[in-house]
C-alpha positions in Angstrom: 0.0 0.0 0.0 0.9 3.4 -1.0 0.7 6.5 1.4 0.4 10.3 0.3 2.5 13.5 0.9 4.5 11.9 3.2 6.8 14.0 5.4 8.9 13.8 8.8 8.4 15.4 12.2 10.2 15.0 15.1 7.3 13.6 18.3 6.7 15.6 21.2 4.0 14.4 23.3 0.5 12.0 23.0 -2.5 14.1 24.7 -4.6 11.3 24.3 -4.7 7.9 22.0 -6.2 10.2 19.0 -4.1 12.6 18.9 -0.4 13.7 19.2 1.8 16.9 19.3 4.6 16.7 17.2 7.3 19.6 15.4 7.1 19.8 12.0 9.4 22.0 10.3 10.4 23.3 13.7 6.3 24.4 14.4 4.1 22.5 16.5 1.7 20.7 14.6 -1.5 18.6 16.1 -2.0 15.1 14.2 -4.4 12.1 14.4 -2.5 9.3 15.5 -3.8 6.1 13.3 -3.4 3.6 15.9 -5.2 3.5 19.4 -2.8 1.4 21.2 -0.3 2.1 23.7 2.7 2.6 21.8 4.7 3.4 24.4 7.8 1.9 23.5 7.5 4.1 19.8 6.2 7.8 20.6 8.5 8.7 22.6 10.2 12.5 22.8 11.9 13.2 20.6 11.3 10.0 18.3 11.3 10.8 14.6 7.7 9.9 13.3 6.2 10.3 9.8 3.1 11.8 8.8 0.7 11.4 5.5 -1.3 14.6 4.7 -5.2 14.4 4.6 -6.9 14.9 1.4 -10.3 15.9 3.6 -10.5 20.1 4.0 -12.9 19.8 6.8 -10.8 17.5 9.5 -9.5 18.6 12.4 -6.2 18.0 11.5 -3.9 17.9 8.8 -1.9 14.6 8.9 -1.9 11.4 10.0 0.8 9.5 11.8 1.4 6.5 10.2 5.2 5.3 11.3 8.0 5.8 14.0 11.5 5.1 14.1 12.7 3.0 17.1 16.6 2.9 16.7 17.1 1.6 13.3 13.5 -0.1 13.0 11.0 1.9 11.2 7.6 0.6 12.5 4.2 1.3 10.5 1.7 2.5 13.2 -1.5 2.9 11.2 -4.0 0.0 12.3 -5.7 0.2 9.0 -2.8 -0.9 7.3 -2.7 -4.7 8.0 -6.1 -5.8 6.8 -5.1 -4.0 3.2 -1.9 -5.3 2.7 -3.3 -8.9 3.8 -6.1 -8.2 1.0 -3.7 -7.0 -1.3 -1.1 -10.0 -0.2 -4.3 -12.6 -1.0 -5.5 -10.9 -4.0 -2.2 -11.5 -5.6 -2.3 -15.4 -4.7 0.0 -16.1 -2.1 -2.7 -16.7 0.6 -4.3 -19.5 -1.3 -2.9 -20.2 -5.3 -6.6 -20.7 -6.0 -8.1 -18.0 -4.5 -12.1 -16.9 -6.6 -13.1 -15.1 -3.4 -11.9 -12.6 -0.5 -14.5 -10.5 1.2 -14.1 -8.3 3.7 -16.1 -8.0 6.9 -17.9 -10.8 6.9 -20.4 -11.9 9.2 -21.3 -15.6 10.3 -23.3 -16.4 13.3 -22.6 -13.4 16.0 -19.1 -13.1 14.5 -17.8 -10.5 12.2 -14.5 -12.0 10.5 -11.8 -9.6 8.7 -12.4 -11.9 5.6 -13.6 -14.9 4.0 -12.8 -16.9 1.4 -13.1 -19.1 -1.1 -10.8 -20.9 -3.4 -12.8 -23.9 -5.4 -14.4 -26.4 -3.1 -12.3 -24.8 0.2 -13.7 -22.1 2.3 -12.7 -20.3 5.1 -12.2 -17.2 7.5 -9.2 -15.1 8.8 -8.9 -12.8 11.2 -5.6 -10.3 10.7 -4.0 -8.4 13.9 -1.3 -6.1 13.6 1.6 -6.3 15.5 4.2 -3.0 16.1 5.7 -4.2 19.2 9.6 -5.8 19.0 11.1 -6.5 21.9 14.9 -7.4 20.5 14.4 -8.5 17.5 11.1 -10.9 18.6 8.0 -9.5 17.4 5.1 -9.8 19.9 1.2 -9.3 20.2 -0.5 -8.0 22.2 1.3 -5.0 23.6 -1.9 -4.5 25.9 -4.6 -6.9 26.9 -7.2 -7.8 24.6 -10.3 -9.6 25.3 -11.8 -8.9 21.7 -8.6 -10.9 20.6 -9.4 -13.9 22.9 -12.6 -13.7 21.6 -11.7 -14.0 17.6 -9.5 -16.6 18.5 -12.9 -18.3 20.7 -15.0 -17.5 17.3 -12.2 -19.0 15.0 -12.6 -22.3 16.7 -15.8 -22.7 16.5 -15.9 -21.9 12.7 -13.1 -24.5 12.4 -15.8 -27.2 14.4 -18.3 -26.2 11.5 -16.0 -27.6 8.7 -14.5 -23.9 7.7 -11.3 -23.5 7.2 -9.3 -21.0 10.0 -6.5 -18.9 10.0 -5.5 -15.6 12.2 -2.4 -13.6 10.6 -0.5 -11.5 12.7 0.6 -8.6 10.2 4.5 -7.4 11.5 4.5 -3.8 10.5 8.6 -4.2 10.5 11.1 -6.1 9.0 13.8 -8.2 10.7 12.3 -10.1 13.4 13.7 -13.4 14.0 10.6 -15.0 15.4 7.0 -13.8 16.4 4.9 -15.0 19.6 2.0 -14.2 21.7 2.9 -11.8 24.5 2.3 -13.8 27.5 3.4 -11.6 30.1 1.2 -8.7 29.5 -1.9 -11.4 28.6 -1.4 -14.7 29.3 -5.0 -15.4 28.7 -4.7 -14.4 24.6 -1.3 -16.7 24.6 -3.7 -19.7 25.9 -6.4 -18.5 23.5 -4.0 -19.0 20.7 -2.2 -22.5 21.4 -5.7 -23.8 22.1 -6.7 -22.4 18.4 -3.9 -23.9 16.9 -3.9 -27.4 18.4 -7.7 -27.3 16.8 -7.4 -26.8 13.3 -6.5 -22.8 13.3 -3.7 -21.9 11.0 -1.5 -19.4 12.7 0.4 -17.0 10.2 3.0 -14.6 11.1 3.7 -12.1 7.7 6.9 -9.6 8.2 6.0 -6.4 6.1 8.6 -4.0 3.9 8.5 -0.5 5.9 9.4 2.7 4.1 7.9 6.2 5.3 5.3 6.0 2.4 5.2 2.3 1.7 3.5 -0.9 3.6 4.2 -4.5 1.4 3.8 -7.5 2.7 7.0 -9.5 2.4 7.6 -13.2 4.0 6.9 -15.1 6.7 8.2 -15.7 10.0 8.5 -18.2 12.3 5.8 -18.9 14.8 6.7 -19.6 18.5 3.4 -20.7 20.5 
């Protein structure tokens, strides 16, 4: 995926989860921040971050920050950006060589799922999470707790007992990790979630992403640790 008018600011400080206050050109600028998460270990002072200008004259604010350096990592932060690369990843044929079908949000039962599929007689549903935490060179998800994740993983399994097919694919918005694996210490409950899902039938997909300030591409896979 492409961004637009992409430009670097230097981060001062994060207000609230919408919102951060960063220098631009030396001037304080106001942005929407495109991720809701913690962050922490990313916007920090001083951090360089990167911002994509709006194309909507009656927002609030300006630009959008989409990615932060961490040392010599650039990390996409825009939460948006995993379930379009996966689509665009699929579309292209490396999710399933036979793919006739991808639709996003699609709802079965009480569950909403990022997207189904089809791909002659095989059907099935994923669910895509992005990860932007990297602790050494490991990427890991969540950085905070997440009972809606517990419960995708929950509604993958049961799709799985129906006869579907089941995957969830954790989108790394870096490159270079070694390894990827649920983050156990800050919630042990999704790491249980997700070894249950894959000892019944749930595939479990780690994708590593090419990062530049303007660019998201999904690249290869890395290896699972459950």
């Amino acid at each position: 995926m492409q961004y637009q008018n992409v430009c670097g600011a230097r981060f001062v400080a994060r207000p609230n989860r919408f919102v951060a206050q960063v220098l631009l050109d030396g001037q304080p600028e106001t942005v929407h921040v495109k991720n809701t998460g913690r962050c922490r270990e990313l916007l920090v002072p001083g951090a360089t971050v990167y911002l994509a200008g709006g194309d909507n004259p009656h927002r609030k604010t300006r630009y959008d920050l989409i990615a932060a350096e961490k040392g010599p990592l650039l990390v996409n932060l825009d939460s948006q950006a995993p379930n379009k690369v996966f689509g665009e990843w699929a579309q292209a044929g490396h999710f399933r060589p036979d793919l006739t079908l991808l639709r996003p949000e699609t709802v079965w039962g009480n569950s909403r799922f990022d997207f189904y599929w089809e791909a002659g007689a095989r059907r099935g549903f994923v669910e895509v999470k992005g990860c932007t935490l990297e602790q050494d060179g490991h990427a890991r998800f969540p950085d905070a707790p997440t009972l809606r994740g517990v419960k995708h993983l929950e509604e993958l399994v049961r799709c799985r007992a129906e006869g579907y097919e089941a995957a969830v694919c954790f989108v790394l918005q870096m490159d270079g990790m070694r390894d990827f694996a649920p983050n156990d210490v800050t919630h042990p409950a999704f790491g249980d979630a997700l070894r249950r899902a894959a000892a019944a039938g749930v595939e479990v997909l780690a994708m590593e992403c090419r990062v530049t300030p303007d660019t998201l591409t999904m690249d290869r896979p890395v290896l699972v640790r459950l």
